[in-house]
C-alpha positions in Angstrom: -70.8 -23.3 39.8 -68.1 -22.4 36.6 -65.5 -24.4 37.0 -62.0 -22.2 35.8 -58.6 -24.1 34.6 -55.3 -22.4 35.0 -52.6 -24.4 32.8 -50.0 -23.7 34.3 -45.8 -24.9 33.1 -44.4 -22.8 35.8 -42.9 -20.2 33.9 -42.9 -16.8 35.3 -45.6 -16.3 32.4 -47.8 -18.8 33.8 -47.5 -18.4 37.7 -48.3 -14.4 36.7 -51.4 -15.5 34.9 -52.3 -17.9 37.7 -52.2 -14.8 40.2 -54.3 -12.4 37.5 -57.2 -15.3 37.8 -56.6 -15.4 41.6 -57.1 -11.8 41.7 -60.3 -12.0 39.6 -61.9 -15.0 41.9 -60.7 -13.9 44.8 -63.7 -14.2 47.5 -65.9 -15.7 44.9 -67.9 -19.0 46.1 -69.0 -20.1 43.1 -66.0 -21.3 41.1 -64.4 -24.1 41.0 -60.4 -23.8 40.1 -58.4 -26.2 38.6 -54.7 -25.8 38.5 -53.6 -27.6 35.4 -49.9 -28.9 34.7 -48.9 -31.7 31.5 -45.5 -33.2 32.0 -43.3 -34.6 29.3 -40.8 -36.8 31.7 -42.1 -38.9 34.2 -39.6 -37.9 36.5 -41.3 -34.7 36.9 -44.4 -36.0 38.4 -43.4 -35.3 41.8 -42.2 -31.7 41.2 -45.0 -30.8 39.5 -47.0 -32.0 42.4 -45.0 -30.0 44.9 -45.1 -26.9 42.5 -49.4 -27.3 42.2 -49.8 -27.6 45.7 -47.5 -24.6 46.5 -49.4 -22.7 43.7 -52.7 -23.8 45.9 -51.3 -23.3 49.0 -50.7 -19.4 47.4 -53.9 -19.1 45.8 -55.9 -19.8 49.1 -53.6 -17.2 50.6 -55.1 -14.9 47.9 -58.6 -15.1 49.1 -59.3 -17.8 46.6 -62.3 -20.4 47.8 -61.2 -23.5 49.2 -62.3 -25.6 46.1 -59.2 -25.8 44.1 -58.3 -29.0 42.3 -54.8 -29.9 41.5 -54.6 -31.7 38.4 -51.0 -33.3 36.8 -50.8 -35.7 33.7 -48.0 -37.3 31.5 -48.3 -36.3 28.0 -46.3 -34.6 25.1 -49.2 -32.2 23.7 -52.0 -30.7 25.8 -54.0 -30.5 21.9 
């Protein structure tokens, strides 16, 4: 199993690159796909939760397998 992460800020830049990788894994059962979003303010947490899950919900739509992880964290730089 290869296990892809999509970072994702949900710029149109990001949600486009997102869909690319979609397109790419689309009907492919051996992948694992993490959707990936760092927050700086921890008033975002929720939103970025409703945003990943939406992103999910999307990606499933696109034929992607029904393992996708949705992963958010608090943190200033992803490096």
């Amino acid at each position: 199993m290869k296990d892809v992460i999509i970072p994702v800020d949900f710029s149109e830049t990001s949600l486009n690159a997102a869909r690319y990788a979609a397109a790419m894994l689309s009907g492919k059962s051996d992948t694992h796909v993490i959707l990936y979003n760092m927050f700086e303010d921890e008033k975002e947490s929720e939103t970025a939760g409703q945003y990943l899950e939406s992103l999910k919900v999307e990606l499933l739509q696109k034929g992607v397998q029904d393992n996708i992880e949705c992963v958010k964290e608090y943190g200033e730089n992803l490096i």
